[in-house]
Each structure stands twice: as C-alpha cells, then as structure tokens.
N, C-alpha and C positions, 0 to 999 in steps of 0.2 A: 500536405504534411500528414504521416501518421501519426495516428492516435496507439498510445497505446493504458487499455483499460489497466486499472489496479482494482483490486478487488479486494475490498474492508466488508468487517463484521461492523452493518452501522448500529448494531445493540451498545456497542463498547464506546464510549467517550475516550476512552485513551487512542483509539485507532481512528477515529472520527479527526480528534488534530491530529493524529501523525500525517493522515491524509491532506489533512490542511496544508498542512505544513509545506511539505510537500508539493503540493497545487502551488503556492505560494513561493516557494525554493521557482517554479517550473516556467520560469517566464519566456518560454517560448511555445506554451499549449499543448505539450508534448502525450503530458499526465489523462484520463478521461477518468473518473472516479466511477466504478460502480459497485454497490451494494450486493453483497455476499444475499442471498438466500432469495432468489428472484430468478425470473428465467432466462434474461442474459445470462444468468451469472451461470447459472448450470449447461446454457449454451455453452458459452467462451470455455467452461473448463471441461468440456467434451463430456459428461458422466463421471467427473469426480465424485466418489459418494462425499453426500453430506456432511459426516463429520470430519472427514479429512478435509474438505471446504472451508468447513468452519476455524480448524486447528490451526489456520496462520493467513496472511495475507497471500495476496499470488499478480504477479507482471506478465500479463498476455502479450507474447511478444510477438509481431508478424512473421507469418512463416515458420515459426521455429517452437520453441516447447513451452508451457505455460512453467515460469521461475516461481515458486515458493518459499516461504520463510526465509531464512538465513541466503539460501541459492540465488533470489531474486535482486539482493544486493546491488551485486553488481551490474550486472544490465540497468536497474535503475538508476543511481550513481551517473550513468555515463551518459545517460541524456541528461544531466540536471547543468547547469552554470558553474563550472569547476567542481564536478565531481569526481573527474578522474581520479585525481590523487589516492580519494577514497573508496573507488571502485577496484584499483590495484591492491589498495590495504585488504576488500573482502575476498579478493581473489588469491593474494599468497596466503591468507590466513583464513580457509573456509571454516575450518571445526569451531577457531574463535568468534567469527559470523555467526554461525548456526545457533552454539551456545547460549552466546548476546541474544542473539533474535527469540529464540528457546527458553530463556528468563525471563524474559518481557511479555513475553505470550502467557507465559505462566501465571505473571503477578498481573495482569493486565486487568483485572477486575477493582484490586487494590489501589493500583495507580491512578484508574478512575475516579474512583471517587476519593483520589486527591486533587482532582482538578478542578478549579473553581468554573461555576457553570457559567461565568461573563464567558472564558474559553472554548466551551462545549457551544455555543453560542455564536460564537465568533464562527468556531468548526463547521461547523452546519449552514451558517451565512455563506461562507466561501466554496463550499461545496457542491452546494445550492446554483450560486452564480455559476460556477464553474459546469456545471449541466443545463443550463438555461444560455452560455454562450458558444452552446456545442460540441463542447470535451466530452 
C-alpha cells in the first residue's frame, strides 16, 4: 500500500491535531505524518523555498504533483473512510476551499492556543505512534 506523506508545521498545535485527526479519520494507514522543516520534508517537496513550505500544509502524492493548502483537499478527502462526498464539495467549489483553508492558516496561531494542552498531547501521542508503526 502507499503511503502518502502530509506535511505539518509541528511548531503549530492547531496543525499538529488537524494531523491527528486525520491519522485517526485514516484507518487504513494511508496518511504518513512528516514534519515541515527537516530533510525529508525539503526532499518530498523538490526545493520548495522555505517560506512557501511553511505557508500551508502539502499531500505528496505518488507520481504526480505535491497538493497544497486549499488544492490538497481533495486528493486527501478521497483516501480517507467516506470522504468522497467531501472531496466533490472541494472540487466544485476550489476558491471556497482555498479561502477556508487561507483563514485557518491565518488564525492558526490563535486557534492554538485555544486548544487545551490534554489535546496537543493527545496530537503528538498519535502521531508519534503513527511514525513508530511505519506511516
């Protein structure tokens, strides 16, 4: 089966569970978590600069072209346990993806540290395992 990498800012507790979350959505092992600012990571995204790395998440996807922000949606969506539905919803409606995805990124520091740390906790447990059982 492939793997296919996601790649989080793990500075950010909000992206840290989205990622969980995610892993967790992904019960067929599909998801491999890896941390933005390391050398896979500037491997898998060919010479992305840096701050364009940093500016959103991104879905390596085999063969074909590394998905970012808002764009990554849907490819993600369609490997997940009935995500179609909402992988159709990000693909007739990209700008409203984008945006969505574009506000969250935004506030993403905010959102943070509204998250209580049993969660960032939890995030990082799952995450964890989920790199220790080969994702």
């Amino acid at each position: 089966m492939t793997a296919y990498p996601i790649l989080y800012d793990p500075d950010c507790g909000f992206c840290r569970v989205s990622v969980a979350l995610l892993l967790s959505w992904d019960r067929a092992h599909r998801l491999r978590p890896v941390a933005l600012g390391g050398e896979e990571a500037d491997t898998l995204l060919g010479g992305m600069p840096e701050d364009e790395q940093m500016a959103s998440w991104h879905l390596v996807t085999p063969g074909g072209p590394v998905r970012s922000a808002g764009a990554a949606f849907s490819p993600l969506l369609r490997l997940l346990p009935a995500g179609r539905p909402l992988a159709w919803l990000t693909e007739r409606f990209p700008g409203a993806s984008e945006r969505g995805y574009r506000w969250v990124a935004d506030h993403r520091t905010a959102l943070s540290r509204a998250l209580p740390a049993a969660l960032e906790r939890w995030a990082d447990r799952v995450i964890s395992e989920s790199r220790r059982d080969g994702r």
